[in-house]
C-alpha positions in Angstrom: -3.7 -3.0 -10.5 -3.0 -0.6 -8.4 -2.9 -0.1 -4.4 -4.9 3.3 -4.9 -7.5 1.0 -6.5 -8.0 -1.4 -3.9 -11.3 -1.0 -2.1 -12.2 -1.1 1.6 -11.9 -4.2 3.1 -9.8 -5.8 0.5 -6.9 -8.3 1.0 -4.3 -7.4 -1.6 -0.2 -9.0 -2.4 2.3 -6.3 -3.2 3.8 -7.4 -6.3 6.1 -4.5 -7.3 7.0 -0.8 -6.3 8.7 1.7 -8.5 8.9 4.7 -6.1 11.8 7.0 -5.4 14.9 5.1 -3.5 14.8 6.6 0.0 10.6 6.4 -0.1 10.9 2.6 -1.5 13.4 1.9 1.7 11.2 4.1 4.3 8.6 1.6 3.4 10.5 -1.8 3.4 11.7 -0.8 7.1 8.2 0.0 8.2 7.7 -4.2 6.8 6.1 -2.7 3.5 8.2 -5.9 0.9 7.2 -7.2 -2.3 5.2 -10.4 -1.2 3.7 -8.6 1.7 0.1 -8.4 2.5 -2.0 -5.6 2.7 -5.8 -4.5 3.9 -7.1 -1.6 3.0 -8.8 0.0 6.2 -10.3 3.2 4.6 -9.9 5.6 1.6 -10.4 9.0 2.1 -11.6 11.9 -0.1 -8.5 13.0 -1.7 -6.4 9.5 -2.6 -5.0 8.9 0.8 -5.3 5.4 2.1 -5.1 3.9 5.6 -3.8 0.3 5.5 -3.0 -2.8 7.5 0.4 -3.8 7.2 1.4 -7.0 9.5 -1.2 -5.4 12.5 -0.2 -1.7 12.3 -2.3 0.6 10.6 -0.5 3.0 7.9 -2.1 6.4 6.6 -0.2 6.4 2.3 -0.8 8.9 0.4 -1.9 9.0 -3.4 1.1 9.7 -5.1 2.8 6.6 -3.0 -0.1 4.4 -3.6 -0.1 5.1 -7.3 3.6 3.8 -7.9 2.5 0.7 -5.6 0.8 -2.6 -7.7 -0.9 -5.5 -5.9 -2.6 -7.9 -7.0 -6.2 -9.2 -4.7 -5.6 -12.7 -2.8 
């Protein structure tokens, strides 16, 4: 599945992103990996997530968390 389908409150495992090169690495610096854990916080209106990525909070947009599959723990 994916991340843009996880709901609130949800524990999920990033298994695989296909996003553009400089956006994949952006993410792997902030501590975004394949393997990682995520919680979704909140979804808002429009797509936009905020998640919990090893204790900081992220705000992803829709067209990020579309190219984004997890799997739920």
């Amino acid at each position: 599945m994916k991340l843009y389908e996880g709901k609130k409150g949800s524990t999920l495992k990033i298994v695989r992103m296909e996003l553009p090169v400089q956006t994949e690495r952006r993410l792997e610096v902030l501590g975004m990996l394949e393997g990682t854990r995520v919680t979704v916080v909140n979804r808002k209106k429009k797509g936009a997530m905020i998640v919990n990525i090893r204790g900081t909070r992220f705000a992803i947009g829709q067209c990020i968390t579309e190219c984004i599959e997890v799997e739920e723990l």
